[in-house]
C-alpha positions as CSV (number, residue, x, y, z in Angstrom):
1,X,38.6,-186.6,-65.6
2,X,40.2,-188.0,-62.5
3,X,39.2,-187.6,-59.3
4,X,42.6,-185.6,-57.7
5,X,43.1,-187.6,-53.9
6,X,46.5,-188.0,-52.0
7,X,45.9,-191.8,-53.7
8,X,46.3,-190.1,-57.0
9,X,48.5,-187.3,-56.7
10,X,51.0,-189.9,-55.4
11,X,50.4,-191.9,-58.5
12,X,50.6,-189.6,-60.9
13,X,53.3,-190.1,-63.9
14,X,56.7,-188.6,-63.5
15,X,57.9,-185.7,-65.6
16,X,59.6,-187.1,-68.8
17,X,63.4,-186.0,-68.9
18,X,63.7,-183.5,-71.7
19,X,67.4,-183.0,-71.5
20,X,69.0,-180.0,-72.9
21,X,66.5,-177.4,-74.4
22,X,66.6,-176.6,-77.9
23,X,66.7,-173.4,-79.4
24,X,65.0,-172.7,-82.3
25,X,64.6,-169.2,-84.3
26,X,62.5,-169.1,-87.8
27,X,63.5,-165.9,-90.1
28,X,60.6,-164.7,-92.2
29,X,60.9,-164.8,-96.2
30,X,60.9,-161.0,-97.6
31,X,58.2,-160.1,-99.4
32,X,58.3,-157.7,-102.6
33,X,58.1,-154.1,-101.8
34,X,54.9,-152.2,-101.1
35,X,53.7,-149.4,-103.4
36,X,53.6,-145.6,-101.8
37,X,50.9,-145.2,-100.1
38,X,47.9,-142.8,-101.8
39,X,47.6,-139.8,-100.8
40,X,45.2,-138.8,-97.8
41,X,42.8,-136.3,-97.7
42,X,42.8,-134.2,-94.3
43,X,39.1,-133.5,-93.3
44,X,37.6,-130.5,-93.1
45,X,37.7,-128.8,-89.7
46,X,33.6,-128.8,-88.2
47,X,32.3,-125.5,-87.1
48,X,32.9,-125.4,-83.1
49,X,29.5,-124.6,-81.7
50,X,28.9,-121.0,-79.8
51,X,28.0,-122.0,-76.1
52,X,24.4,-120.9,-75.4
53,X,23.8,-118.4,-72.7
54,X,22.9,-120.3,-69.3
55,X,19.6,-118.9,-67.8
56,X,20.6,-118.2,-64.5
57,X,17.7,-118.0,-61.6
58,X,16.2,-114.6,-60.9
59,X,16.7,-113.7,-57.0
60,X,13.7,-114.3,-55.1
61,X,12.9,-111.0,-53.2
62,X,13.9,-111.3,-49.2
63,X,11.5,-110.5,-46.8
64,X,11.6,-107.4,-44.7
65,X,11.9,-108.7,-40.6
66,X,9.1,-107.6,-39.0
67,X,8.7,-106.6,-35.7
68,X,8.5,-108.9,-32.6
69,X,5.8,-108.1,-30.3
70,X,7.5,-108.9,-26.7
71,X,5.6,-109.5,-23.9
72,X,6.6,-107.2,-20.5
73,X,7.7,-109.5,-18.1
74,X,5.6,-111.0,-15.4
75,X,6.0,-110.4,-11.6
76,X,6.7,-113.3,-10.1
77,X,4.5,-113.8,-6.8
78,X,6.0,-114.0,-3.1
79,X,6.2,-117.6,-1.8
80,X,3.7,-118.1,0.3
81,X,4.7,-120.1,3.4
82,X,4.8,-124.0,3.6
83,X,2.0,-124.9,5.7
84,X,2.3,-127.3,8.7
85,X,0.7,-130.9,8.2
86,X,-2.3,-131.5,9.8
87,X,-2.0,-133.4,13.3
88,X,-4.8,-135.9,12.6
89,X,-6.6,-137.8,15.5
90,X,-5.8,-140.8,16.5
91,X,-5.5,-143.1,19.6
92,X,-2.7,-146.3,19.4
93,X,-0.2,-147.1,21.5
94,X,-2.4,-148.9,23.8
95,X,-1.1,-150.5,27.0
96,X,-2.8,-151.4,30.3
97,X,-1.9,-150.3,33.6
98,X,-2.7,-152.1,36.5
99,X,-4.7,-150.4,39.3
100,X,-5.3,-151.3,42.5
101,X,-8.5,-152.2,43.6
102,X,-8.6,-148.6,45.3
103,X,-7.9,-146.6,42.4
104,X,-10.2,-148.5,39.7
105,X,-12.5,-146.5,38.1
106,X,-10.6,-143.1,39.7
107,X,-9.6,-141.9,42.7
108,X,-12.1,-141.7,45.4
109,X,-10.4,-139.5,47.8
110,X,-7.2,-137.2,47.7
111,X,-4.0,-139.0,46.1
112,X,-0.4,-137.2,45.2
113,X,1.4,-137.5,42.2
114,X,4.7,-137.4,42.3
115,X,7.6,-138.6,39.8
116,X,11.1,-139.9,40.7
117,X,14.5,-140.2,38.3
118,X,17.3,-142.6,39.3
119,X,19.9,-139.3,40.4
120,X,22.5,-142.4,41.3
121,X,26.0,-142.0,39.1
122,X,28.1,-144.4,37.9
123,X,31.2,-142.9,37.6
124,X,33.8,-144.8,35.2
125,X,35.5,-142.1,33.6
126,X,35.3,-138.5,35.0
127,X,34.6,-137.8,31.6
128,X,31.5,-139.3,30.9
129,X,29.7,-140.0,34.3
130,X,25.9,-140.4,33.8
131,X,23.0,-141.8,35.3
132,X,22.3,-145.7,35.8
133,X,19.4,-145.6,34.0
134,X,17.1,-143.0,31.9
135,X,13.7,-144.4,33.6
136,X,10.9,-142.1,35.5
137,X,8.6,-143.5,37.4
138,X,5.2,-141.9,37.6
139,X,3.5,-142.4,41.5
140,X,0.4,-142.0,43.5
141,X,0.4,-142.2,47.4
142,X,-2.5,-141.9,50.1
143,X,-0.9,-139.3,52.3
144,X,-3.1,-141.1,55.0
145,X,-1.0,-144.5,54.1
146,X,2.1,-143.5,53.0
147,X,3.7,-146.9,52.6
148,X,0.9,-148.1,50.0
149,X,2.7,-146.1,46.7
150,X,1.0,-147.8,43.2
151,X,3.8,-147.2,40.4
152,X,1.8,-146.0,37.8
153,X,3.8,-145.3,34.3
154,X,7.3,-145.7,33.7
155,X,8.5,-143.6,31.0
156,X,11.6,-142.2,30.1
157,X,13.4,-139.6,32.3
158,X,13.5,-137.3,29.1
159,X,9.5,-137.1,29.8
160,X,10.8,-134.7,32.7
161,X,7.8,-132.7,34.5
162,X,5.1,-133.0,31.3
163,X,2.9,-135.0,33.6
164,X,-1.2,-133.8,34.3
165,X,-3.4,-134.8,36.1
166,X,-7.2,-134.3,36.1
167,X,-8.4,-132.7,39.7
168,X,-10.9,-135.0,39.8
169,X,-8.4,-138.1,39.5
170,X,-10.2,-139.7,37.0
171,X,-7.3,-138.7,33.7
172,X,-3.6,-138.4,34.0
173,X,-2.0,-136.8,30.6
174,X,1.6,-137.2,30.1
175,X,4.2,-136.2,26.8
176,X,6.4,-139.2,26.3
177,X,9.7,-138.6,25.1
178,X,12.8,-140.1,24.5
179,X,11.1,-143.1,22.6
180,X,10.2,-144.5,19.0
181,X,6.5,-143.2,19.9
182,X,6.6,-139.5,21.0
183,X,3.5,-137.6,21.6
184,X,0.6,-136.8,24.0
185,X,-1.1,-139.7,25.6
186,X,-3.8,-139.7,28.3
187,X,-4.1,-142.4,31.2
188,X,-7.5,-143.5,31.8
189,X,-8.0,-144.2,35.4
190,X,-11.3,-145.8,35.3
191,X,-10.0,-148.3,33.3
192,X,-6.2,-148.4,33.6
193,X,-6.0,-148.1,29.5
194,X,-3.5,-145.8,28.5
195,X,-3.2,-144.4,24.7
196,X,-1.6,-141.9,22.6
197,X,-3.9,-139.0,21.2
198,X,-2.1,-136.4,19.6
199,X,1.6,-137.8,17.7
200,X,3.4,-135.1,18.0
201,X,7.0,-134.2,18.7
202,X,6.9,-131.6,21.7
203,X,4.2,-129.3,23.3
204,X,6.0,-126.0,22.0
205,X,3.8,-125.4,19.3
206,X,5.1,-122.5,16.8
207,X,7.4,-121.5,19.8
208,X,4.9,-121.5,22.2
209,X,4.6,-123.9,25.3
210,X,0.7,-124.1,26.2
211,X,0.1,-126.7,28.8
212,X,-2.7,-129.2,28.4
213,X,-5.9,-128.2,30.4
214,X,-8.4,-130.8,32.0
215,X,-12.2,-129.6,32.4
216,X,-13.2,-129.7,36.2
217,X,-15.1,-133.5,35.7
218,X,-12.0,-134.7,34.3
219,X,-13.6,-135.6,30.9
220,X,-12.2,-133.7,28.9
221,X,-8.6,-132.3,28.1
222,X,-8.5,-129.1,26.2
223,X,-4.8,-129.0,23.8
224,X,-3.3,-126.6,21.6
225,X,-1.9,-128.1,18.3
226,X,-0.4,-126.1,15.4
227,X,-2.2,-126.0,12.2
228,X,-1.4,-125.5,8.9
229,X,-0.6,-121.5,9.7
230,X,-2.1,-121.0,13.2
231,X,-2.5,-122.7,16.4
232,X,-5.8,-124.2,17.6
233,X,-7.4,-125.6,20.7
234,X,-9.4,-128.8,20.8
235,X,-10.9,-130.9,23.6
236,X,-10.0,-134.8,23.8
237,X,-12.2,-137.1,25.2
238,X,-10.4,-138.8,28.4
239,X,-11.1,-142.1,27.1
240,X,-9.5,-141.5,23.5
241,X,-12.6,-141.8,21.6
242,X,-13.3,-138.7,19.8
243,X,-11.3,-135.2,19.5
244,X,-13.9,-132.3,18.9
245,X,-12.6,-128.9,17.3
246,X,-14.5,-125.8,18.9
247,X,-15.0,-123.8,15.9
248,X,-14.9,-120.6,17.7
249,X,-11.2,-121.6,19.4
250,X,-10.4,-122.6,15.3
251,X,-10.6,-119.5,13.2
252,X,-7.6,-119.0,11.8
253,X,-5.9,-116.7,14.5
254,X,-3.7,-118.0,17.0
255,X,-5.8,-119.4,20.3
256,X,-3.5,-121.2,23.1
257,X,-3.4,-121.0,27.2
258,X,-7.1,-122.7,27.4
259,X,-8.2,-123.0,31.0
260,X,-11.4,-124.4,32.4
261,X,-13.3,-122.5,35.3
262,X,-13.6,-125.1,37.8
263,X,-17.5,-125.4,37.3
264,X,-16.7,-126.5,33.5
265,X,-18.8,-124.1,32.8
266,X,-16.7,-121.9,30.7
267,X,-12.9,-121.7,28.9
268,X,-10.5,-119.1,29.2
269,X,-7.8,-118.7,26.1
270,X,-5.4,-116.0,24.9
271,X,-5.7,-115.0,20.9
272,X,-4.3,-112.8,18.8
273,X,-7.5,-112.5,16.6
274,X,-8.2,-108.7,17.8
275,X,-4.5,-107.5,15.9
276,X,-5.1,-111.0,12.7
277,X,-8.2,-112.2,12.3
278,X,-6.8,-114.8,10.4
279,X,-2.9,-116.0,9.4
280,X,-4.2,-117.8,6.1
281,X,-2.8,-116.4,2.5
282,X,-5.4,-115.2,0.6
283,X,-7.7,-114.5,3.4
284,X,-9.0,-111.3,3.5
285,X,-7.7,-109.3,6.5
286,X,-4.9,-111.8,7.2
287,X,-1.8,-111.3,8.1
288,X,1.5,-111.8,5.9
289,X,3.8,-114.2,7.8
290,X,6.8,-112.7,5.8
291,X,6.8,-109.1,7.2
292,X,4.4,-109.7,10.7
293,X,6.4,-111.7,13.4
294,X,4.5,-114.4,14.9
295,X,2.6,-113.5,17.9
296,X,4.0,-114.5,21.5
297,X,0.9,-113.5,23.6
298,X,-2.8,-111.8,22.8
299,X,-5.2,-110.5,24.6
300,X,-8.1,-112.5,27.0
301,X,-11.0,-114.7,25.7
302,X,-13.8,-116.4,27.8
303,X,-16.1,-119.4,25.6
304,X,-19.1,-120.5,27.2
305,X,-19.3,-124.0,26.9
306,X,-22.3,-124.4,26.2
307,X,-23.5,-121.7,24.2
308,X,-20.3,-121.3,22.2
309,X,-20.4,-117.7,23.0
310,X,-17.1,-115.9,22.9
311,X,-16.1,-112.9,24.5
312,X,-12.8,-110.8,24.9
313,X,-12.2,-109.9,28.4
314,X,-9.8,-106.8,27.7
315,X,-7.2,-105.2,25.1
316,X,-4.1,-105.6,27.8
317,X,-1.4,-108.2,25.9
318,X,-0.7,-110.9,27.8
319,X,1.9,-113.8,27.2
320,X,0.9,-115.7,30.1
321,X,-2.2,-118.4,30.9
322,X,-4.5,-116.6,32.9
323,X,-5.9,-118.2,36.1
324,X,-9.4,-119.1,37.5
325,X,-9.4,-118.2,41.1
326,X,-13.3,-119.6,41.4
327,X,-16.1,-119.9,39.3
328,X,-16.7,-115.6,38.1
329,X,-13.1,-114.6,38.9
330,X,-10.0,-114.6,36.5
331,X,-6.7,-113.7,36.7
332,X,-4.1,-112.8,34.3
333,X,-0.8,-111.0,34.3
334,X,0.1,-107.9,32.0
335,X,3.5,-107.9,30.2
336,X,6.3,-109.8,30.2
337,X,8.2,-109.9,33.3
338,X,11.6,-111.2,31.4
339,X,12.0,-108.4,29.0
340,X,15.6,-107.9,29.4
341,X,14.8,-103.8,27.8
342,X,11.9,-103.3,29.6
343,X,10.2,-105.7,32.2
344,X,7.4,-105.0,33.5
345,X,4.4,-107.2,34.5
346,X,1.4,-105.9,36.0
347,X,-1.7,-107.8,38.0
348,X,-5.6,-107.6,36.9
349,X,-8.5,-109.1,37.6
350,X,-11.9,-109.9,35.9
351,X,-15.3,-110.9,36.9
352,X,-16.9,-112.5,34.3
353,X,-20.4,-112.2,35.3
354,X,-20.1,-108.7,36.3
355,X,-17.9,-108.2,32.7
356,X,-15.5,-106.1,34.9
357,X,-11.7,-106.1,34.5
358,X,-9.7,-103.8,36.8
359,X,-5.5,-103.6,37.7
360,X,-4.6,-104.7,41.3
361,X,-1.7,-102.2,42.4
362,X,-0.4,-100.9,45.1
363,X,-1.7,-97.3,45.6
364,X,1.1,-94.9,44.1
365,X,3.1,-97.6,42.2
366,X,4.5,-96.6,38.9
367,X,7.3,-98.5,38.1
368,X,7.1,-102.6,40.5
369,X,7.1,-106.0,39.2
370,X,4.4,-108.1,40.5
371,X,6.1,-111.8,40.6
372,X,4.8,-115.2,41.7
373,X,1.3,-114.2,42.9
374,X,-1.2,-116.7,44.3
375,X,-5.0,-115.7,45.1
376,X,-7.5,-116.3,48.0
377,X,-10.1,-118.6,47.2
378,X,-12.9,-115.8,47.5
379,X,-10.3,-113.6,45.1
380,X,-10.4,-111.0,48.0
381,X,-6.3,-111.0,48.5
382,X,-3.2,-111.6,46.8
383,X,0.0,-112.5,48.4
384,X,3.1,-111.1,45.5
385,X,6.4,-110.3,45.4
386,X,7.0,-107.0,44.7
387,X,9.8,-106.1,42.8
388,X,11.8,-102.6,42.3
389,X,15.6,-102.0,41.0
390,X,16.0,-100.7,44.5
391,X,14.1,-103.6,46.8
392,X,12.2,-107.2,47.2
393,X,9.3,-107.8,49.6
394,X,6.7,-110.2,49.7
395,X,3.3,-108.5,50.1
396,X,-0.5,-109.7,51.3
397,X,-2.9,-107.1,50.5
398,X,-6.2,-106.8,49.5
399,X,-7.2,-106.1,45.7
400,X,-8.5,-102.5,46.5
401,X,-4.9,-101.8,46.8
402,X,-4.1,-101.5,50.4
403,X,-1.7,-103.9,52.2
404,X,-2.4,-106.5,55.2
405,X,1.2,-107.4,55.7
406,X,4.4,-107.4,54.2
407,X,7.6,-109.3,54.9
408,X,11.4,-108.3,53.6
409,X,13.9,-109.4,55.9
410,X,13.3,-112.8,57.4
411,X,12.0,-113.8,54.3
412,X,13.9,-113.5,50.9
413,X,13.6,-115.0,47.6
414,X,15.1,-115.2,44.3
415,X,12.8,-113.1,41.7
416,X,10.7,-115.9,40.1
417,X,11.8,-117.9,43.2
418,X,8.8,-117.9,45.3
419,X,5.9,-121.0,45.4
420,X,3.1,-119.9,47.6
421,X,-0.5,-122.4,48.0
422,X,-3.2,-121.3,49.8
423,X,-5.3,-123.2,51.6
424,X,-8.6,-124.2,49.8
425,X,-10.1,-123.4,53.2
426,X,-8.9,-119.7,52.8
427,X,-7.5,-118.9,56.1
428,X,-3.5,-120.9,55.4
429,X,-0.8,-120.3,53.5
430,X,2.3,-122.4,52.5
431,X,5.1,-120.6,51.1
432,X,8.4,-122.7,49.4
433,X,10.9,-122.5,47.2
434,X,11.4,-123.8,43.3
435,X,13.7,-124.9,41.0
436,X,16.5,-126.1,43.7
437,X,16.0,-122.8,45.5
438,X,14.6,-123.4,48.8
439,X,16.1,-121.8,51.8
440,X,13.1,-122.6,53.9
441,X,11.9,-125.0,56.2
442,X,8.1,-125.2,56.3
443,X,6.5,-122.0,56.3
444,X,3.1,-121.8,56.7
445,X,1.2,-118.4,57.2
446,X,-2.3,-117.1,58.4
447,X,-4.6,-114.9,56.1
448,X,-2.7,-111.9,58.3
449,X,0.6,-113.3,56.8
450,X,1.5,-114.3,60.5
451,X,3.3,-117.2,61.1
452,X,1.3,-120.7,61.8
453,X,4.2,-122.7,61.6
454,X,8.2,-122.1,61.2
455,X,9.9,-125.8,60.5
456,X,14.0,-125.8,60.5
457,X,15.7,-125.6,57.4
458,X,16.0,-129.2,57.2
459,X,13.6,-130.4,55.3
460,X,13.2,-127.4,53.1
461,X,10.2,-126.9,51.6
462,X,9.8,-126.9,47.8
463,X,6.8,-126.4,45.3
464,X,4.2,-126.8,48.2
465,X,0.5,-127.7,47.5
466,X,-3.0,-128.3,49.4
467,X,-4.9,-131.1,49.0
468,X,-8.6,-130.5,47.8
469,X,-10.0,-131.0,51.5
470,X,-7.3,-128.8,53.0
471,X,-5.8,-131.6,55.3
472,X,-2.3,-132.2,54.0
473,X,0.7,-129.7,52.2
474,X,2.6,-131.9,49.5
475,X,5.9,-130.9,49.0
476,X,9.4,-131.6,47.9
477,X,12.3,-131.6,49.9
478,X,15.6,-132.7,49.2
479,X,14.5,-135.2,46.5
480,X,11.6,-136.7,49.1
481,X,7.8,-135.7,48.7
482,X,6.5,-135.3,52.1
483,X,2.8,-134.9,53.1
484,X,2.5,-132.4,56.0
485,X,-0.3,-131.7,58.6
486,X,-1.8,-128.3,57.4
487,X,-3.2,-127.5,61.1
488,X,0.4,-128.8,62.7
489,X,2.2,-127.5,59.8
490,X,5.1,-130.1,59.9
491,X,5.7,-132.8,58.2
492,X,4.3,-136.2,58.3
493,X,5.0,-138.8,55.9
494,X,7.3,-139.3,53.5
């Protein structure tokens, strides 16, 4: 065989010429003629076969249903509600402040505080005029030096009026807002170090506003924090280092408005514990937090420090903080003075030695609103105002009932609108103004509720206050925080 390639498929010889093609056609030679075929003999038909019978499957007997046993359904529970995180303890957000020589490890004599917002406007639009700058400045002043203010936080003006300090001048707490580190932080002025304790987004805790309380040395800062269902009080250590929980003031009720006596010595609080012992699902006695409204007010406590002992004071509700006048007297206002339906708010007083509580009232009153009382030192008067649909008077009298003075005409203030201070010396009283309202030059008073002192309307005289010693009234006037004499009763310094 040859190998094919395009060498030999070229080469390959060329088809011989055949010319015309021939036909060609061969007959066949007959052959003689075949003899008839034989005969053939048919077959004989086979039996066809008779089909068989198929067996055909029996039916299998169907089982009867039987009966299906269905459980009755289940009640489903009531949700209980979410608790609250827990507000840990903590202390970060250090920074140092620098103190004076004077003020290093605490004030030594009798200092105010005061704060101050940049009120300037830049106007660029009439639209969207605004302050210059957000910043409030947090400052202490000798009212016998005046010029020698120490700047000591700056914080932002959202901060507003959250600022207290310790009586004792040795702690200065302060909510900072309007920042990437809200919370409560406390200023140590024996050190100038300055921390947050408490991270927390505002004081209203479960819609109630309970102001931080310092003890009388200054050590330690009583706050009320919500809890998983309740609110609770705890005392902070003024130099961040430990929070202690008083397990009496934690027991599941709602305990806010602590209050030191000014000897330390013992802690006044509200709680709702007498109407739920507890708030907790599941605990036995508690309230259900889905048909009982969460409380606004309570009734009065008293803790002994140092014995733990706890002891209601009496059944009256209360939604206020009560007051310590002095060491064995307390204070505390019944009602709610606001109720647009029915206001009504009522003085009493206790003495907790003596386990005494009795209502101050004028002799025959039925129907008055005791507003914007402030107490004598020795808790022998009250200076009110006394409010009826028909009339406003301020009133001095004593707490058996009967009156030393009153005053309607040449002096008249807005309900809620009065700020009286009395002298820690018991024998003056300073009376101003709040909240803008302040239609008074300095006004300063004798125990008779006779005047000492009558300054012109300019400067008026706003939110006035003693100093511990009794020398100087701090107040605000116009934007300015002016010391005045107490025994001149005019102002001094500015």
């Amino acid at each position: 065989m040859s190998l094919l390639t395009a060498c030999n498929l070229s080469n390959s010889p060329a088809t011989p010429d055949t010319g015309t093609p021939i036909v060609m056609v061969i007959t066949a030679t007959p052959s003689d003629t075949p003899p008839a075929p034989a005969a053939t003999t048919a077959p004989a038909p086979s039996a066809t076969p008779t089909p068989s019978e198929t067996a055909t499957d029996a039916a299998s007997p169907t089982l009867a249903a039987s009966a299906t046993n269905t459980q009755p359904p289940t009640i489903t529970p009531t949700a209980s509600l979410t608790p609250l995180p827990t507000i840990g303890f903590r202390y970060d957000n250090w920074d140092r402040v620098a103190l004076p020589a004077a003020m290093q490890g605490g004030a030594t004599k009798p200092l105010v505080i005061f704060t101050n917002t940049n009120d300037q406007e830049t106007i660029t639009s009439l639209a969207t005029a605004r302050p210059e700058n957000e910043r409030l400045l947090v400052y202490a002043v000798d009212p016998d030096f005046p010029d020698t203010r120490i700047t000591l936080l700056e914080l932002n003006a959202a901060t507003g009026t959250r600022i207290y300090p310790s009586a004792s001048g040795k702690g200065l707490a302060y909510f900072r807002d309007g920042s990437t580190s809200p919370g409560l932080y406390i200023l140590n002025l024996a050190d100038g170090l300055s921390g947050r304790v408490a991270a927390i987004n505002s004081l209203v805790q479960r819609g109630i506003y309970s102001p931080p309380a310092w003890s009388a040395d200054g050590e330690q800062l009583a706050v009320t924090l919500a809890t998983p269902y309740d609110l609770d009080i705890f005392l902070y250590a003024r130099d961040g280092s430990k929070r202690d929980p008083l397990p009496d003031l934690n027991t599941g009720a709602y305990e806010f408005y602590p209050a030191f006596s000014p000897d330390g010595r013992s802690i006044a609080f509200v709680s709702d514990r007498a109407a739920c012992p507890s708030w907790t699902p599941g605990v036995e006695g508690a309230c259900d937090a889905h048909t009982t409204a969460s409380p606004l007010g309570g009734q009065v406590y008293v803790m002994d420090v140092e014995s733990k002992t706890v002891r209601q004071i009496s059944e009256a509700y209360v939604t206020e903080p009560p007051t310590w006048i002095n060491n064995t007297l307390l204070a505390f206002a019944v009602g709610d003075g606001q109720d647009l339906l029915k206001p009504e708010r009522e003085l009493w007083l206790a003495n907790i030695p003596g386990e005494t509580t009795r209502q101050i009232a004028l002799s025959g009153d039925t129907d008055g609103l005791y507003l914007s009382d402030v107490w004598s030192p020795d808790g022998s008067k009250v200076l009110f105002q006394y409010v009826t649909p028909s009339e406003a008077r301020l009133v001095m009298m004593n707490t058996d009932g009967t009156i030393i003075n009153e005053r309607s005409e040449d002096l008249v203030f807005p309900r809620y609108g009065l700020r009286a201070a009395w002298s820690p010396l018991d024998e003056r009283i300073a009376l101003g103004g709040t909240t803008g309202e302040c239609p008074y030059g300095m006004r300063v008073m004798d125990e008779g509720f006779e005047y000492v002192s009558r300054g012109n309307a300019s400067p008026t005289m706003c939110n006035p206050i003693f100093s511990p010693n009794g020398r100087f009234i701090a107040f605000a006037a116009g934007g300015i925080v002016r010391a005045g004499s107490a025994a001149r009763g005019r102002p001094e310094a500015s």
